[in-house]
C-alpha positions as CSV (number, residue, x, y, z in Angstrom):
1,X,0.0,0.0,0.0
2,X,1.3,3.7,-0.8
3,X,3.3,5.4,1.9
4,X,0.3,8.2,1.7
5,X,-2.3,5.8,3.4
6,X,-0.3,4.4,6.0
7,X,3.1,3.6,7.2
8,X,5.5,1.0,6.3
9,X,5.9,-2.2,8.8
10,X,9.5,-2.6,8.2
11,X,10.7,-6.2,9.4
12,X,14.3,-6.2,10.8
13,X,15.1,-10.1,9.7
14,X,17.6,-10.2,13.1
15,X,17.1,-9.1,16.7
16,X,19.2,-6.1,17.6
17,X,22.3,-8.1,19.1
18,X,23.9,-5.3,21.5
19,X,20.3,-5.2,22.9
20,X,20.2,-9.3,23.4
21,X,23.8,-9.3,24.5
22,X,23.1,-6.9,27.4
23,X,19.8,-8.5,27.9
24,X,21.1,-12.2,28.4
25,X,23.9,-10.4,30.7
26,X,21.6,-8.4,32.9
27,X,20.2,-10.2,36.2
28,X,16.9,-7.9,35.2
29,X,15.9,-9.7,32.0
30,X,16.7,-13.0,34.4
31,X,14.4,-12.1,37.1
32,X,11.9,-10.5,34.8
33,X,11.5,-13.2,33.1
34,X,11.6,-16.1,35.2
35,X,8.9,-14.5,37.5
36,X,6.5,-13.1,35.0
37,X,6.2,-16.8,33.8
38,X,5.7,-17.8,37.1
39,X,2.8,-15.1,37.2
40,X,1.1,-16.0,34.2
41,X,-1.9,-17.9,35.3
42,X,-3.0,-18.7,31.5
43,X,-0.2,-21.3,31.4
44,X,-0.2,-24.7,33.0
45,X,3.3,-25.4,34.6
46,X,4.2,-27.7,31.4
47,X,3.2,-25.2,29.3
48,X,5.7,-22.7,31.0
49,X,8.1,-25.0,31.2
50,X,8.2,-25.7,27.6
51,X,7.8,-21.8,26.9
52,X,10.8,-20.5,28.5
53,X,13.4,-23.9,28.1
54,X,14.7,-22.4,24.7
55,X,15.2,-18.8,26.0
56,X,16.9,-20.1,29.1
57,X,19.0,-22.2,27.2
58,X,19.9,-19.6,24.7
59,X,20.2,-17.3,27.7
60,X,23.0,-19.2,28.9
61,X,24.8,-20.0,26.3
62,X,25.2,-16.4,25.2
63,X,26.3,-15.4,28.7
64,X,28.9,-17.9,28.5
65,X,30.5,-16.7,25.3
66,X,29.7,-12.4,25.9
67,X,31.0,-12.8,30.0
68,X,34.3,-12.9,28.4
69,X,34.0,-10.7,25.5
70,X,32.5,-7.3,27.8
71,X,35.1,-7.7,30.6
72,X,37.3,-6.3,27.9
73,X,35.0,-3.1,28.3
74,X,35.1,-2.1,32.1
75,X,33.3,1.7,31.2
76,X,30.3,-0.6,29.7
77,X,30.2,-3.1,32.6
78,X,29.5,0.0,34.5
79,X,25.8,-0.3,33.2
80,X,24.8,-4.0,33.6
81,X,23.9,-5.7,36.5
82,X,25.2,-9.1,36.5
83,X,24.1,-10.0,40.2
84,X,21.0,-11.8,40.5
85,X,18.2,-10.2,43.5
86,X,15.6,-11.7,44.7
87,X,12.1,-10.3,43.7
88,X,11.6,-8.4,47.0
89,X,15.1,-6.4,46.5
90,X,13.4,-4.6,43.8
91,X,11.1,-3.2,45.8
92,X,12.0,0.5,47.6
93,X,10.0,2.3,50.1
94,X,10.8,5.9,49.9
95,X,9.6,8.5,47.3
96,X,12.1,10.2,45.0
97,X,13.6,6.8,43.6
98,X,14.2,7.3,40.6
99,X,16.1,4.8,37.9
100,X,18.6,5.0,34.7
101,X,18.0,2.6,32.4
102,X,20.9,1.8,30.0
103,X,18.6,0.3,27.7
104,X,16.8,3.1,27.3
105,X,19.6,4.4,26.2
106,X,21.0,1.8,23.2
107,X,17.1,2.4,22.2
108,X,17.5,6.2,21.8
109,X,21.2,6.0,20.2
110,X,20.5,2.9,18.0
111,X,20.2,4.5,14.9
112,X,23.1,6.0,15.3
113,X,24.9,2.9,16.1
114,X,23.3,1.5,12.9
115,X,25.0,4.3,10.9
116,X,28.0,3.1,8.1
117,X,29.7,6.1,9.1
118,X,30.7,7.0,12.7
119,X,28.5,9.9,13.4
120,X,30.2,13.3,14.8
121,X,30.9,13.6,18.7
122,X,28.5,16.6,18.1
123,X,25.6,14.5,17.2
124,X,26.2,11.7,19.9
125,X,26.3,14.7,22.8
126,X,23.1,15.8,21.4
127,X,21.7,12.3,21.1
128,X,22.8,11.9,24.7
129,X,21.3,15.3,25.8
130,X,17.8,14.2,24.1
131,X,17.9,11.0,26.3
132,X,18.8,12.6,29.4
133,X,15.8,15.1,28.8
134,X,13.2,12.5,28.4
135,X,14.1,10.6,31.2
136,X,14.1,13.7,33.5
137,X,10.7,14.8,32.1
138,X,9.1,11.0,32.9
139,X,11.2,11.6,36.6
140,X,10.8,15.7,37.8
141,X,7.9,15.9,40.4
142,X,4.3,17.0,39.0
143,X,5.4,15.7,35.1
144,X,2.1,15.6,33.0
145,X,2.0,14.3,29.7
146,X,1.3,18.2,27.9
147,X,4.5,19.3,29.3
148,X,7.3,20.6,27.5
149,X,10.6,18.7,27.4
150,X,13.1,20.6,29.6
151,X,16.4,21.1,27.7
152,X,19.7,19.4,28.8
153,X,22.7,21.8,28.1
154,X,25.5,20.9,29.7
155,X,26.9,18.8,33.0
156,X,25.0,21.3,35.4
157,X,21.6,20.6,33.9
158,X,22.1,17.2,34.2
159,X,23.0,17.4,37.9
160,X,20.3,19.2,38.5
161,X,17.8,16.8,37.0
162,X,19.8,14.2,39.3
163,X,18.9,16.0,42.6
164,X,15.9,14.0,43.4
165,X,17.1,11.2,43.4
166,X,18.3,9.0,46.1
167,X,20.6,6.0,44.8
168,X,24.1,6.7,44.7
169,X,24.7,4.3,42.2
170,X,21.7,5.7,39.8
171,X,23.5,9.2,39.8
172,X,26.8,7.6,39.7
173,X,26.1,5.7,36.1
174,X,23.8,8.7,34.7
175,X,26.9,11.1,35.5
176,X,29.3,8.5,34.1
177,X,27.5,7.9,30.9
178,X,27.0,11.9,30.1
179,X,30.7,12.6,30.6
180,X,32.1,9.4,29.0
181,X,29.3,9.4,26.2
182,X,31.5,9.3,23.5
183,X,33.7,6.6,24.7
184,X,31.0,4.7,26.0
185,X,29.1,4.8,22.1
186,X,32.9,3.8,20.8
187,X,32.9,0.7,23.0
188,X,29.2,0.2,21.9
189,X,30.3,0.6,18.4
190,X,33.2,-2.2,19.0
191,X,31.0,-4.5,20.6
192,X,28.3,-4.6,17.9
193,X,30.1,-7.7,15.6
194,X,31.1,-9.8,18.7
195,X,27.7,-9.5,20.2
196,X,26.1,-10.5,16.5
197,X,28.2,-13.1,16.2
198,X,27.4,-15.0,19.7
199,X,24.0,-14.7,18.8
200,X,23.6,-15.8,15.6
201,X,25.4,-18.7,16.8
202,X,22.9,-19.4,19.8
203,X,20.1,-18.7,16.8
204,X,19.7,-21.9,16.5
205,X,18.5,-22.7,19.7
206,X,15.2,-20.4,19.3
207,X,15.2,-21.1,15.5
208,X,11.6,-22.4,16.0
209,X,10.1,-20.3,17.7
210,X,11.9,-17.3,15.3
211,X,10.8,-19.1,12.1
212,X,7.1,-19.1,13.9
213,X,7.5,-15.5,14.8
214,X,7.9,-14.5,10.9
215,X,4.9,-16.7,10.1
216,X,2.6,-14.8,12.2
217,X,3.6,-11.5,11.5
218,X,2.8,-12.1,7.5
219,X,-0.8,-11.6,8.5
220,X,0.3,-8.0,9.1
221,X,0.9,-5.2,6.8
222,X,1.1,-1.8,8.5
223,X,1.8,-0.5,11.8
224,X,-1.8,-0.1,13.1
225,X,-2.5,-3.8,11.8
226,X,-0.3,-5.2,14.2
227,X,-0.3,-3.4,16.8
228,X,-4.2,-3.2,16.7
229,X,-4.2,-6.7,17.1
230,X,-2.6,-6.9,20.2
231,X,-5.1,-4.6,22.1
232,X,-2.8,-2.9,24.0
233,X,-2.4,0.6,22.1
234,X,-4.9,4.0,21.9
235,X,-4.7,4.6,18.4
236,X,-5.5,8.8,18.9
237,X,-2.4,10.4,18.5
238,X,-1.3,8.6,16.1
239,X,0.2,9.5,12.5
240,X,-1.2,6.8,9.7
241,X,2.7,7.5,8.1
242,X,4.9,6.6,10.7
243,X,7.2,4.0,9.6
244,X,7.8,1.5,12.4
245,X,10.7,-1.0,12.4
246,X,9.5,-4.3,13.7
247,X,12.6,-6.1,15.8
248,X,12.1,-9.3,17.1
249,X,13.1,-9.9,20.5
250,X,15.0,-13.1,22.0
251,X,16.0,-12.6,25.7
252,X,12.9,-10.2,25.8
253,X,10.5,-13.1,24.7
254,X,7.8,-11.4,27.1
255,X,8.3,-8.1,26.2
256,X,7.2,-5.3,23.6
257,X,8.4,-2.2,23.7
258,X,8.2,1.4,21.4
259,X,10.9,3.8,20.9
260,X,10.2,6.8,18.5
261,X,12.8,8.8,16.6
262,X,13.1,12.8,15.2
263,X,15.3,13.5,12.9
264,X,16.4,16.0,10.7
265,X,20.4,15.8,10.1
266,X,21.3,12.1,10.2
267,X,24.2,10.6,9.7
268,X,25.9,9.7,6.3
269,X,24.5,6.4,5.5
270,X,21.5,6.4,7.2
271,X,18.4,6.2,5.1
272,X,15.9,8.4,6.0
273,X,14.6,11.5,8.2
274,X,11.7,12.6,10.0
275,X,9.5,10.7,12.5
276,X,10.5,6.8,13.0
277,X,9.3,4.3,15.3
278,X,10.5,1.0,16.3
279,X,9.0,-2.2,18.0
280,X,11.1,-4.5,19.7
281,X,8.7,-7.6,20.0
282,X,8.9,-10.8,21.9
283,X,8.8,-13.5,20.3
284,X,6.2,-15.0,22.4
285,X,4.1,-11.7,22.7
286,X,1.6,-12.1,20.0
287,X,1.3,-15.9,20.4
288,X,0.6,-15.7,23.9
289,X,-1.9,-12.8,23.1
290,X,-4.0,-15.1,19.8
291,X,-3.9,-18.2,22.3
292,X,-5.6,-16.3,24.9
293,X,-8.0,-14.9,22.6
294,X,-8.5,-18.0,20.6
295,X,-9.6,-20.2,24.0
296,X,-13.5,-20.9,24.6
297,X,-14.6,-18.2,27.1
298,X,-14.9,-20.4,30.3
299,X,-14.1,-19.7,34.1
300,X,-10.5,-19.4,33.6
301,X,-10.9,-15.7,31.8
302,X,-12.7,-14.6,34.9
303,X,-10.5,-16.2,37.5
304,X,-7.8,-14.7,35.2
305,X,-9.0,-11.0,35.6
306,X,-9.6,-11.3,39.4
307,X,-6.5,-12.8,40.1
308,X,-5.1,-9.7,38.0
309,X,-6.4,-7.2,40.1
310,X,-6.4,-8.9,43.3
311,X,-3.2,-7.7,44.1
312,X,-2.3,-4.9,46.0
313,X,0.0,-3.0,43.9
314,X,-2.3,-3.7,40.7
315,X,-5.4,-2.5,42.3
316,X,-3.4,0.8,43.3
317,X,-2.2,1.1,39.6
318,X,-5.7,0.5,38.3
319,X,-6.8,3.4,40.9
320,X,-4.2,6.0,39.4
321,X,-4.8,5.3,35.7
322,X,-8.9,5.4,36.0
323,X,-8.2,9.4,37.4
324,X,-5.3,9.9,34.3
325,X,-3.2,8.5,32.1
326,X,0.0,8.1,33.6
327,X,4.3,7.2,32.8
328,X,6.0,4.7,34.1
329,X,7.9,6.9,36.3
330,X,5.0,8.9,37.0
331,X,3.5,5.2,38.4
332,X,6.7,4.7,40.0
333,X,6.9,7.7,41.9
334,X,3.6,7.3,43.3
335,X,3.9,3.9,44.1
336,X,7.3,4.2,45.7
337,X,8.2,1.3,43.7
338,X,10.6,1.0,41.5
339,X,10.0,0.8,37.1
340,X,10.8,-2.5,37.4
341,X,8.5,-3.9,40.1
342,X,5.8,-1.8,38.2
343,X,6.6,-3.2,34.8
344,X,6.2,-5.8,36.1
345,X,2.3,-5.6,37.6
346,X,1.5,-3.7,34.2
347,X,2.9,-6.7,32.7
348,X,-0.3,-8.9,34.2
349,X,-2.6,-6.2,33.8
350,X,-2.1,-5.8,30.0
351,X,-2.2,-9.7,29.6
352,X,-5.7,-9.2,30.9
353,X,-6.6,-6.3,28.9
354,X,-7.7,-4.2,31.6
355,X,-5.1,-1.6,30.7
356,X,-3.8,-0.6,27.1
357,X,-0.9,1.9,25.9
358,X,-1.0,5.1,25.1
359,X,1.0,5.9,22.2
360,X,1.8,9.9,22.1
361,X,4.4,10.7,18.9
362,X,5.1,14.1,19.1
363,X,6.0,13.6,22.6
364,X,7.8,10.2,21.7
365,X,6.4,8.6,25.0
366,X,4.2,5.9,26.3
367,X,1.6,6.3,28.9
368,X,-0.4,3.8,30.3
369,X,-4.2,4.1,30.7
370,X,-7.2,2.1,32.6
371,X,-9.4,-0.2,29.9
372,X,-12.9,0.5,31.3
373,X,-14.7,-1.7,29.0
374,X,-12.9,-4.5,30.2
375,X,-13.1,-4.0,33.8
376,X,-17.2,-3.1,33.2
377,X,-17.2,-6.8,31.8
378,X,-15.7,-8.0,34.6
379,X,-18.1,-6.3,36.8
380,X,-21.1,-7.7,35.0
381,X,-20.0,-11.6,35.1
382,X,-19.6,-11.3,39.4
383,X,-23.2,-9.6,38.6
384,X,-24.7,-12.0,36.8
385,X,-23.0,-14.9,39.3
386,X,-24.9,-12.9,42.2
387,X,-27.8,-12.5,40.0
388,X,-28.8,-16.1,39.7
389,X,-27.6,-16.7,43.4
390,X,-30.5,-15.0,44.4
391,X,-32.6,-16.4,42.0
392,X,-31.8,-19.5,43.2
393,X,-32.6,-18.6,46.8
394,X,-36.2,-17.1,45.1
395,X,-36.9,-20.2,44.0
């Protein structure tokens, strides 16, 4: 279909491999997703246990052969957590906790990491910069999704958008990577081929469940197509002519995330400018999302949406997002939890459909937002249940 009516879906045939190497490295992607299959009520345990065998094998066998290959890059091993916590270490208690995310990061410079040509030092500062302002407009007290981005200079407005928080170590590594940006994108740049070449060597391990992947995603032609069908996004802001890169993800295999892109001076050998977006997928996202669909509706769907919002933490969330949309860190704050731990409950919560995304280009964010359909329908099965309870009693 012409560009005009809609934007293109752009498959990227590979995953991104810095992104996997960093993932199978990190104890977060671990815990993450270890406990979210643990969480997933859908599932029988042999259906987990068949679900995540591939991932944790490939897992492994990529931290085997990377473990070696980034101790060569002490700045870089500044950014990954390689010690596995337990669930409740995630969890803080005081307000003002705010988190750096270094994949955030690879996100926001990955076009330029993409680039033939090394781009300037110029351009990396100010693709730095861009980052750092995002993540202090998601993190400054009172940030609503109509505000403007507050500009990132020089050193001093970065410490000041540090002065909130509390963890040593978070300042420490967002300091480190706005001083040492340039080195840290040359290390980046370096580690690109060894990463690509442990993974497509542990490809075959997940070769299934990639080759699977593909086949479902021919049923998809645009953006909106595919991203329609997962349920999850608010299609009202927009733009029919965005082109999106689709990426599947490996050590992510629960996972979808967005990441949008401005540009107007890119550079040399990069293709095009303006507004891009990119999907990193999971591999088992939409598969998990058709099988839940597909099933007869029977008790389990209702157990399914209590259990989801029988929690504490989700009801809270549910509570916050029926009064406004809201960001992660806006959740987090709120919460006094950190992005992880929240990810986490949005994770179930999405699964269940009771809340969707909130795509916003021009702001190149994602807010989160109560599904009140979905909870109504909830509402009205316990209804009907009490409804023939007390026509049973009638009787």
């Amino acid at each position: 279909m012409d560009k005009k009516d809609k934007g293109r879906l752009i498959r990227k045939e590979e995953p991104d491999w810095l992104m996997e190497a960093i993932g199978c490295l990190s104890s977060n992607y671990m815990l993450d997703s270890e406990e979210w299959m643990k969480k997933k009520e859908i599932l029988s345990e042999e259906e987990k246990k068949e679900m995540i065998a591939p991932y944790i094998r490939y897992r492994d066998v990529m931290r085997q052969e990377l473990i070696p290959v980034f101790a060569k890059y002490p700045l870089i091993m500044n950014f990954i957590e390689t010690e596995v916590k337990e669930p409740e270490t995630l969890e803080v208690g005081n307000d003002g906790n705010y988190y750096f995310h270094f994949d955030g990061y690879l996100m926001t410079i990955r076009r330029l990491l993409e680039a033939q040509e090394r781009p300037g030092d110029e351009r990396i500062r100010a693709c730095t910069a861009e980052f750092f302002a995002g993540m202090f407009e998601e993190s400054r007290p009172g940030a609503k999704a109509a505000d403007d981005v507050p500009p990132v200079r020089n050193l001093s407005d970065v410490l000041a958008g540090l002065s909130s928080w509390k963890s040593d170590k978070e300042r420490y590594q967002a300091i480190l990577l706005y001083t040492q940006c340039i080195e840290i994108f040359d290390d980046l740049r370096a580690l690109k081929e060894p990463c690509a070449q442990a993974g497509r060597r542990a490809l075959p391990l997940v070769e299934e469940r990639l080759a699977r992947f593909w086949k479902d995603m021919e049923a998809f032609d645009s953006p909106r197509s595919l991203l329609s069908a997962t349920g999850y996004v608010d299609w009202s802001d927009w733009d029919d002519q965005t082109d999106t890169y689709l990426i599947p993800g490996i050590i992510g295999f629960n996972a979808m995330r967005f990441h949008f892109t401005v540009e107007q001076e890119l550079p040399e050998g990069m293709e095009e400018k303006g507004i891009t977006a990119a999907i990193d997928m999971g591999l088992e996202v939409l598969t998990s999302i058709l099988k839940q669909r597909g099933r007869q509706e029977d008790d389990r769907e209702l157990l399914a949406g209590l259990k989801a919002i029988s929690d504490p933490t989700r009801l809270k969330i549910l509570r916050i997002l029926a009064k406004r949309p809201s960001y992660l860190q806006e959740l987090s704050r709120e919460l006094s939890l950190t992005p992880a731990t929240v990810s986490h409950h949005l994770g179930v919560l999405l699964e269940e459909e009771l809340v969707t995304l909130q795509l916003a280009v021009g702001k190149k964010r994602v807010h989160y937002r109560v599904e009140p359909e979905k909870l109504v329908r909830l509402g009205e099965e316990i209804s009907r249940l009490g409804q023939s309870a007390w026509q049973q009693r009638e009787e």
